[in-house]
Backbone bond lengths (Angstrom), bond angles and torsions (degrees), N, CA, C in turn:
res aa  C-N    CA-C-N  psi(-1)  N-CA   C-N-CA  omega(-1)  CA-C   N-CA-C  phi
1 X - - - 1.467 - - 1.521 109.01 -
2 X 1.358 130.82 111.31 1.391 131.33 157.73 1.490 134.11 -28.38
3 X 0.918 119.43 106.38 1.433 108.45 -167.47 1.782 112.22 -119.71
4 X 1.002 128.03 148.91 1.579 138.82 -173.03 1.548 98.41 -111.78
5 X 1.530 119.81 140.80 1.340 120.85 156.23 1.619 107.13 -140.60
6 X 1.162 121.66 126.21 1.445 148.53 163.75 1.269 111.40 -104.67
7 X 1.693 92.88 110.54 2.010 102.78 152.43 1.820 97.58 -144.00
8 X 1.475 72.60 167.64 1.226 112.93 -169.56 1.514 122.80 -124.18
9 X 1.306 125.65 131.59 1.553 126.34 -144.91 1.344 112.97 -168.48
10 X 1.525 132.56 178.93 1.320 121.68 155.04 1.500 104.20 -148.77
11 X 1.279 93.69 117.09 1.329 117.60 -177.99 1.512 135.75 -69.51
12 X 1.112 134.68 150.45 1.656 129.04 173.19 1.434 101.18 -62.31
13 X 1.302 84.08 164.90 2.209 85.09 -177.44 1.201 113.41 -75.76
14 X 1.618 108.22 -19.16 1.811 115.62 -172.44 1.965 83.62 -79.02
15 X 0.648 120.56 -61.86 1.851 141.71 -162.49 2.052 88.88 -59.95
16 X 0.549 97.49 -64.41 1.811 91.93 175.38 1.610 111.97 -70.17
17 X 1.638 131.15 -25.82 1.468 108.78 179.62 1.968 91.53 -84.27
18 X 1.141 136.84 -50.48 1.683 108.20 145.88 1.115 159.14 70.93
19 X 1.797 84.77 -126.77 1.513 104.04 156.30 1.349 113.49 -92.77
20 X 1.158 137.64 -12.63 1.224 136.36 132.44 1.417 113.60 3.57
21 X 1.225 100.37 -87.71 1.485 132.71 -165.86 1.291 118.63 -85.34
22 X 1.573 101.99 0.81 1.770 91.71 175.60 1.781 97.71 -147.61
23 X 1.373 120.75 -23.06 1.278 99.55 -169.63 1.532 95.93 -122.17
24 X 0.739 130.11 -56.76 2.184 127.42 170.09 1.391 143.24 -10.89
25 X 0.763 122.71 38.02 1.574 126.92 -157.17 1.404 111.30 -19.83
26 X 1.494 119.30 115.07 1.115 116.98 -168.41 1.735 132.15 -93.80
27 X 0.930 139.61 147.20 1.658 113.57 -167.75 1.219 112.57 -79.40
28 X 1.660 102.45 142.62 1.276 111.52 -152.38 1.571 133.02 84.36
29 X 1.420 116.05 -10.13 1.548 157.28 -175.42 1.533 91.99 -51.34
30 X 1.475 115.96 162.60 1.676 111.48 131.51 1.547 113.02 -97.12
31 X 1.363 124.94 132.99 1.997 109.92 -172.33 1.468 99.50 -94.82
32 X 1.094 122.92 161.84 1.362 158.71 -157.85 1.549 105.70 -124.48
33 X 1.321 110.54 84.71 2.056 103.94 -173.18 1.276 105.33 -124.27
34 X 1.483 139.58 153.05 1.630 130.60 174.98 1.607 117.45 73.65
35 X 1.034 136.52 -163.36 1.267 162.17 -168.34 1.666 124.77 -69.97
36 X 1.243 124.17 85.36 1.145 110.27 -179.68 1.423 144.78 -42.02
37 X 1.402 114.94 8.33 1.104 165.75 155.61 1.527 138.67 -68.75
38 X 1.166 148.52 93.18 1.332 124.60 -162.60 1.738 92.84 -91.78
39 X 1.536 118.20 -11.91 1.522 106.47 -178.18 1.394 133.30 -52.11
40 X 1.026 129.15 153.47 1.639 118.10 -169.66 1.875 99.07 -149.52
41 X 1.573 73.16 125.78 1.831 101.50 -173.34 1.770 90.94 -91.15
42 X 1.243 135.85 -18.33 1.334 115.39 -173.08 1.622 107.41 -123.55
43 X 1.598 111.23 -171.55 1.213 99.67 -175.56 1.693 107.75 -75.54
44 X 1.244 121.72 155.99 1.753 121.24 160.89 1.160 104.24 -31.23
45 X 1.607 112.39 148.61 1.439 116.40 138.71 1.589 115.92 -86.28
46 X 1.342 128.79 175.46 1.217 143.59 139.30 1.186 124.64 16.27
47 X 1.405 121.43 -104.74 1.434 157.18 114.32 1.861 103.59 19.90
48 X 0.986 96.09 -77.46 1.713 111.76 178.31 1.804 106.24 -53.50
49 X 1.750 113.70 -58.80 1.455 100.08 165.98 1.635 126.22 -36.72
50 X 1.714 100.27 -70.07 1.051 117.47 176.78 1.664 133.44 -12.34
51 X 1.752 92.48 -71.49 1.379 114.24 -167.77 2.019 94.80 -61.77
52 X 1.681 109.89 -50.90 1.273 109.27 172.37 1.596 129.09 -16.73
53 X 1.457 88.67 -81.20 1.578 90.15 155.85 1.064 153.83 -19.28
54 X 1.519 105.65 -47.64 1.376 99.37 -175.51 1.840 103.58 -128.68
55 X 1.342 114.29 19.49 1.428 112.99 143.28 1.059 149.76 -9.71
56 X 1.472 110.74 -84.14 1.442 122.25 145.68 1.948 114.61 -31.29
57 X 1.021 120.63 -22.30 1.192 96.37 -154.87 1.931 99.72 -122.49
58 X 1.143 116.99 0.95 1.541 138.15 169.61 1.256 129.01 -85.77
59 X 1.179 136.22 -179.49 1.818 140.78 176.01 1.362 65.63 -100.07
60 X 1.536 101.81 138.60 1.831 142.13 148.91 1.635 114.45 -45.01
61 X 1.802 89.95 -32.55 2.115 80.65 -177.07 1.549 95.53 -113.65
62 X 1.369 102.98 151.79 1.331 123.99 -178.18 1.943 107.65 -136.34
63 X 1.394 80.28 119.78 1.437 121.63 174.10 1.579 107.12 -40.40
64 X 1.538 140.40 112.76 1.568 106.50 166.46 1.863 93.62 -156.82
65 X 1.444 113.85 -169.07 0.861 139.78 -175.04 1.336 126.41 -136.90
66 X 1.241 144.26 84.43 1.252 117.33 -149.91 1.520 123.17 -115.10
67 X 1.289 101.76 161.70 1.816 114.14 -158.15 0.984 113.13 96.11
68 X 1.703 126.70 127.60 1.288 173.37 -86.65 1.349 114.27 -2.37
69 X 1.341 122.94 -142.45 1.052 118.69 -116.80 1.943 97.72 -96.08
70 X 1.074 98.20 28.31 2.290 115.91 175.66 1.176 85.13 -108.09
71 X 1.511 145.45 -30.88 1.645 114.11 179.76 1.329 136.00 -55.79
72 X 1.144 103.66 -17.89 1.749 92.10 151.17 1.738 144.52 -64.13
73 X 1.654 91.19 -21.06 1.349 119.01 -166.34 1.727 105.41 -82.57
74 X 2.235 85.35 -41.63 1.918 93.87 170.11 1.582 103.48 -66.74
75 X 1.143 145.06 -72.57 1.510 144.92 -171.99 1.276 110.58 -31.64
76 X 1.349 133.34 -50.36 1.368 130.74 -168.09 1.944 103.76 -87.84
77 X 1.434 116.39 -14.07 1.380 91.29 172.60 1.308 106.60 -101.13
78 X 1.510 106.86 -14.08 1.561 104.21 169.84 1.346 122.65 -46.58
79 X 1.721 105.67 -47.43 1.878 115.82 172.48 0.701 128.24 -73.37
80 X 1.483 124.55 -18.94 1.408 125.93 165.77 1.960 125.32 -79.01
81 X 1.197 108.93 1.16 1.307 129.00 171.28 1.413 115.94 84.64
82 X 1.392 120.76 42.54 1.259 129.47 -157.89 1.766 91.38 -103.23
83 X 1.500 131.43 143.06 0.876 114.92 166.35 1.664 139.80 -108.10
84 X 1.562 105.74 119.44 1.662 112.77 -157.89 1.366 114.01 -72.40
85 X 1.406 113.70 117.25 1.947 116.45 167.88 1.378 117.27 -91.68
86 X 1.425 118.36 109.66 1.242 84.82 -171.92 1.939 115.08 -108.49
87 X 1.401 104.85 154.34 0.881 109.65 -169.63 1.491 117.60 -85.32
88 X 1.549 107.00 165.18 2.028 95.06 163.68 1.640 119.49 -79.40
89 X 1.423 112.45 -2.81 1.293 99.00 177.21 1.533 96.62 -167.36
90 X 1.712 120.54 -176.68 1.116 130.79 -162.42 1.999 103.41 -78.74
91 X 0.995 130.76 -43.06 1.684 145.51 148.94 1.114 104.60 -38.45
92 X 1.257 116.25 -58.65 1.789 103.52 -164.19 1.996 105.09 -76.40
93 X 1.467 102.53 -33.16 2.023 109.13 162.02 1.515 108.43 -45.48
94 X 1.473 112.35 -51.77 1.288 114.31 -166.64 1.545 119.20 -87.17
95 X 1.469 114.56 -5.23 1.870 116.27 -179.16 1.308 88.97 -100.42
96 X 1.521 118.78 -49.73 1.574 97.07 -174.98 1.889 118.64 -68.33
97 X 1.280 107.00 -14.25 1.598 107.64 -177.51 2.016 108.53 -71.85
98 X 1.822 91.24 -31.63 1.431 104.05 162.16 1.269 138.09 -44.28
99 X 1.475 96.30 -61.30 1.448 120.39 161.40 1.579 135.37 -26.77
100 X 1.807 89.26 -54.83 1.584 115.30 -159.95 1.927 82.47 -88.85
101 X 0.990 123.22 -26.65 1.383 111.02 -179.69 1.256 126.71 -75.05
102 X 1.497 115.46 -37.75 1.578 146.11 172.08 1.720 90.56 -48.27
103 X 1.173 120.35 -78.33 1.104 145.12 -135.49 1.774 97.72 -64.75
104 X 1.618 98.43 -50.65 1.910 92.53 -162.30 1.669 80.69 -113.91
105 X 1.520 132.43 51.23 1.209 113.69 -171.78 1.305 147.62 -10.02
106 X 1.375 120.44 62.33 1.344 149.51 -175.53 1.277 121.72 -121.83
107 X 1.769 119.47 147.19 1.719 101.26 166.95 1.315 122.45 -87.48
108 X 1.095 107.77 127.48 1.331 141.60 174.62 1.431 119.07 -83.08
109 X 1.202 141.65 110.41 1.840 152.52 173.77 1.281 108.39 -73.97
110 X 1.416 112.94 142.40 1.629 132.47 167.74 1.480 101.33 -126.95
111 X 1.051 115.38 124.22 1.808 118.37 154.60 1.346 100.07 -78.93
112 X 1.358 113.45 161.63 1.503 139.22 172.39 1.335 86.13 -177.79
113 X 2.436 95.89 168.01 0.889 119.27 -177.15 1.767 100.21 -97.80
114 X 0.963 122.95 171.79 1.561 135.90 174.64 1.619 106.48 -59.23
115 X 1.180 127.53 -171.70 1.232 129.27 -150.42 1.520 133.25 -24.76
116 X 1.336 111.55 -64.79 1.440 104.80 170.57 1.615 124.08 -48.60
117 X 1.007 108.98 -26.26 1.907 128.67 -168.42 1.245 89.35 -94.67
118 X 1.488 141.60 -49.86 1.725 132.18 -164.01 1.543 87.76 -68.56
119 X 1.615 109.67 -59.73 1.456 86.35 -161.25 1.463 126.05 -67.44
120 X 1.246 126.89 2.57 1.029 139.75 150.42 1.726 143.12 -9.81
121 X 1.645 71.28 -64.02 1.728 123.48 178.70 1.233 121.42 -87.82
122 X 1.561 104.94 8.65 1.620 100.62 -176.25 2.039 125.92 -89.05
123 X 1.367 85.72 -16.26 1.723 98.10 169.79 1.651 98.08 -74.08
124 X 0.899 152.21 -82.65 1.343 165.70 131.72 1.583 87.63 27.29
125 X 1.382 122.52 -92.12 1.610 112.37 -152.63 1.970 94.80 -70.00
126 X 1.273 123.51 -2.48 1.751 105.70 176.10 1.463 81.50 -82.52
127 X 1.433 148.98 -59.48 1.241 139.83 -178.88 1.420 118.47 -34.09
128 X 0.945 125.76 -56.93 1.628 132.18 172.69 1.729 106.64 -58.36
129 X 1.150 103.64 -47.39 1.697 99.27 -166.50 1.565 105.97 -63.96
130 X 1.624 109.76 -41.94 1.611 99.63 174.28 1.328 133.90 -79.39
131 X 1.477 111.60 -23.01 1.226 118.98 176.34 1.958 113.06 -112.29
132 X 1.624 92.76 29.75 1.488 104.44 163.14 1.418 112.21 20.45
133 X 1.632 79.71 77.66 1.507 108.97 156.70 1.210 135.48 -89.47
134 X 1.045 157.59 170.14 1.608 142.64 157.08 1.834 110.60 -131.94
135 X 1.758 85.41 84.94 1.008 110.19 -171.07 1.642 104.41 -97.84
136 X 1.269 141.09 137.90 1.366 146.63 170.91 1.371 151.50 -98.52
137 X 0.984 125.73 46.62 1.700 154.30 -114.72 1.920 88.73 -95.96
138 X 1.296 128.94 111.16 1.005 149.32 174.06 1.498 118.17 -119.30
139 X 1.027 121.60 102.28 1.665 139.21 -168.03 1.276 114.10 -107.54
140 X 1.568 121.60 130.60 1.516 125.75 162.67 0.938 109.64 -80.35
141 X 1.267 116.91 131.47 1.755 121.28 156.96 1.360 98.85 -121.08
142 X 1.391 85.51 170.31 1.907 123.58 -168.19 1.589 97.57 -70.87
143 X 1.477 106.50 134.73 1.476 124.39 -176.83 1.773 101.61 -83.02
144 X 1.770 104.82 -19.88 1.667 101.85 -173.86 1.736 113.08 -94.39
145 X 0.652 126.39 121.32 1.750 131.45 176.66 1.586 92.58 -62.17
146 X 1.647 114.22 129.72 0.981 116.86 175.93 2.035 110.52 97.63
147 X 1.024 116.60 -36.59 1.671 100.03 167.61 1.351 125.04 -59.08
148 X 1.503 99.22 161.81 1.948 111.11 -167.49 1.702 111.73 -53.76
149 X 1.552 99.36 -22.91 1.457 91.45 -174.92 1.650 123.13 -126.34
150 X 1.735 95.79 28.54 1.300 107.75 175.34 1.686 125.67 -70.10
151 X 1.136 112.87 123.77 1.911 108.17 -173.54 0.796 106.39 -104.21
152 X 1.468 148.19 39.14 1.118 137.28 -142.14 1.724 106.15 -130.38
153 X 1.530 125.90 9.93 0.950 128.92 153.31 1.894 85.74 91.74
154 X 1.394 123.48 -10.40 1.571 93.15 165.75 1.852 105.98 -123.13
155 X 1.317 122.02 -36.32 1.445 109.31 167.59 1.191 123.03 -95.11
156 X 1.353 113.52 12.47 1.368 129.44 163.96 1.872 134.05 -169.92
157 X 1.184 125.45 149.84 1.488 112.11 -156.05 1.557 101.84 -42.05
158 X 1.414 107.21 152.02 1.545 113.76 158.13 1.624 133.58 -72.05
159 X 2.008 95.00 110.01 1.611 92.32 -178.23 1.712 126.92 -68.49
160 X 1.255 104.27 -8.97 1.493 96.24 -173.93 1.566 102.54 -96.19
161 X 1.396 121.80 -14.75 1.369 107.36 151.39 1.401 126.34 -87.58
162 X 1.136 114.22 46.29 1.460 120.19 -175.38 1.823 95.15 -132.66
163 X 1.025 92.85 -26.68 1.968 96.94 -158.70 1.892 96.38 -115.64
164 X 1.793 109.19 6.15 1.304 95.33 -179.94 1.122 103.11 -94.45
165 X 1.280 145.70 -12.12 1.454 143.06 -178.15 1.919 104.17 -76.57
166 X 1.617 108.07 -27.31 1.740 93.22 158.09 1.494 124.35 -129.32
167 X 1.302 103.15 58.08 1.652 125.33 169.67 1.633 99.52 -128.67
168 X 1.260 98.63 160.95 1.720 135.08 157.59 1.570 85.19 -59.78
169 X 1.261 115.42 -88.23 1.309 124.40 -155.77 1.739 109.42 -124.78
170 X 1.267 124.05 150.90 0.926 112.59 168.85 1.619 116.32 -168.44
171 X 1.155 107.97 121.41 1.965 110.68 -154.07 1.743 102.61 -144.30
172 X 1.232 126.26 -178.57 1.337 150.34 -150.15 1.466 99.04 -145.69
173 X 1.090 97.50 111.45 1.773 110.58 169.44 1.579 122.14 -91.27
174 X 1.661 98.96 120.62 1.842 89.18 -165.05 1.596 106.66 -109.88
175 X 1.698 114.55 2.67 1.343 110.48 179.06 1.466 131.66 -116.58
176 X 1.188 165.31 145.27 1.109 138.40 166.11 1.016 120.06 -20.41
177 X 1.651 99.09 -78.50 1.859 134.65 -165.64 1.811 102.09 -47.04
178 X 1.354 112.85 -39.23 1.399 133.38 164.35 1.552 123.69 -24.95
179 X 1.507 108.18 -61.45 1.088 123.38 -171.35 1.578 120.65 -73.43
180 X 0.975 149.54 -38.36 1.464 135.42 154.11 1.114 139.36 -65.60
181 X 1.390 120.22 -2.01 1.203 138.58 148.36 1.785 124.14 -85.33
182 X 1.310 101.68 -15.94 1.713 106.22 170.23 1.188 93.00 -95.60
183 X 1.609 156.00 -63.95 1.228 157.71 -160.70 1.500 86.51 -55.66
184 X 0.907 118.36 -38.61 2.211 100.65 -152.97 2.137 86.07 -84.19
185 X 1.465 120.26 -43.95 1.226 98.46 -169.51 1.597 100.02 -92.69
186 X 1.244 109.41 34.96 1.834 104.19 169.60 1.684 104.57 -112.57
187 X 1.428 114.61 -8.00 1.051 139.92 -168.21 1.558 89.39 -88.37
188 X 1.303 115.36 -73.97 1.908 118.47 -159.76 1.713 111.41 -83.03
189 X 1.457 101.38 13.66 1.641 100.41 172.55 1.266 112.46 -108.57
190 X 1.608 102.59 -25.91 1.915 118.13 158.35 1.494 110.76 -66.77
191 X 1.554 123.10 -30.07 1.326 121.40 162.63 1.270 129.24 -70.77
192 X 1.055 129.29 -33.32 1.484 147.25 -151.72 1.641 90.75 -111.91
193 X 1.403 108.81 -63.51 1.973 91.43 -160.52 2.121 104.45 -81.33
194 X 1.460 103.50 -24.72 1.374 106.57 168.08 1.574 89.15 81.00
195 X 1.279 104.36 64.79 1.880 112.32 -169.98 1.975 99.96 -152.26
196 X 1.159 107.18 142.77 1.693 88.53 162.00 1.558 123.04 -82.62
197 X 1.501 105.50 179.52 1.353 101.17 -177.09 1.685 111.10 -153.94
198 X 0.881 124.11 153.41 1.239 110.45 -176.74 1.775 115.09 -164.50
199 X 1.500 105.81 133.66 1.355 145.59 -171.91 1.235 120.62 -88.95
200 X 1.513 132.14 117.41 1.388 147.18 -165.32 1.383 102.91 -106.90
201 X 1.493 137.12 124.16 1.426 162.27 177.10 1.258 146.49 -72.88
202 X 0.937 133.14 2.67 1.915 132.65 -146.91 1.226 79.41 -26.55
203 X 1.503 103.20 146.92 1.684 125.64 154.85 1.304 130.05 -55.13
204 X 1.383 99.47 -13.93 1.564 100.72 -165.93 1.443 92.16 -113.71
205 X 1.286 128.04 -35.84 1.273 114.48 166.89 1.669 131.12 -92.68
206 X 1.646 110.67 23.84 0.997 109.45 151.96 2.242 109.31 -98.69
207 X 1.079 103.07 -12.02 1.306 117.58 -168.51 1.908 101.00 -103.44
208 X 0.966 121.82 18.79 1.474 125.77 179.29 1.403 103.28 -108.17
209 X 1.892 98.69 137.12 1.584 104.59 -149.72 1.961 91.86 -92.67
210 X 1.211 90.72 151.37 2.030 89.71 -161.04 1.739 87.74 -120.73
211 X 1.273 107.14 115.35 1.604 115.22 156.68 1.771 98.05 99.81
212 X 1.598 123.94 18.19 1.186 135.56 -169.06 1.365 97.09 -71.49
């Protein structure tokens, strides 16, 4: 089972240059999240199907930021051997995911968190949309109706109607079973129309165990 640990502390300066240098994921870094292991004693989650899928058919590095509610999205591409850059912010995930797409014309994935983090990303996907990119913008949102950073069109404005006027496609996933079948055709419409696109998350239903 993948597991995440976050603390928080303040360190000696010898004890902070360190972890610096050995445990921090640095920007621009590759990060290190979950299980040193890609083996799996339980059923998949979500997230983990998903990304499976459409593997083969993506850039290998993925753009992200990590902490809240995309760490599920980081853990499962972490195990699947995908490799994570991480950025200083949700824009800089999404120009370099731009970049890497432009470049080997392929779709390419960014994690971010839901609202504050989508909108983030919005210079980035007008960049992709005009100069037809196939960029892949995958967002966590809040599993609770009503939190500060819910986009989900009821505890907070709706991000995929914000980001559908510069996507191919762009929708809110409300099921487990849902999600690897929206990721794989959010994947071949960024291939095919050469446009970005981008996919909305609950946490819990990117983190819901499928075939358990």
């Amino acid at each position: 089972m993948s597991r995440v640990s976050l603390r928080i502390h303040v360190p000696s300066p010898a004890a902070a240059r360190k972890a610096r240098s050995s445990e921090t994921p640095k920007t621009g870094s590759v990060a290190r999240f979950g299980s040193s292991s890609p083996a799996r004693s339980r059923a998949p989650n979500a997230i983990w199907l998903a990304l499976q899928h459409v593997k083969a058919e993506v850039s290998p590095t993925v753009p992200v930021v990590p902490g809240g509610y995309d760490m599920p999205m980081i853990v499962a591409a972490h195990d699947l051997g995908f490799r994570l850059l991480v950025a200083r912010s949700e824009a800089g995930a999404a120009w370099i995911a731009a970049a890497l797409a432009w470049e080997a014309q392929r779709p390419t994935v960014a994690l971010a968190i839901t609202s504050p983090g989508v909108y983030g990303t919005i210079q980035a996907l007008h960049y992709a949309w005009t100069s037809r990119v196939p960029l892949v913008l995958v967002s966590g949102e809040s599993s609770l109706a009503g939190s500060v950073q819910a986009g989900d069109g009821v505890g907070g404005p709706s991000v995929t109607r914000v980001t559908a006027p510069l996507t191919a496609w762009s929708a809110d996933v409300a099921r487990p079973g849902e999600l690897p079948g929206a990721l794989l055709r959010a994947v071949r419409i960024a291939a095919i129309h050469a446009r970005p696109v981008h996919l909305n998350v609950p946490v819990d239903v990117a983190a819901a165990r499928v075939g358990a």
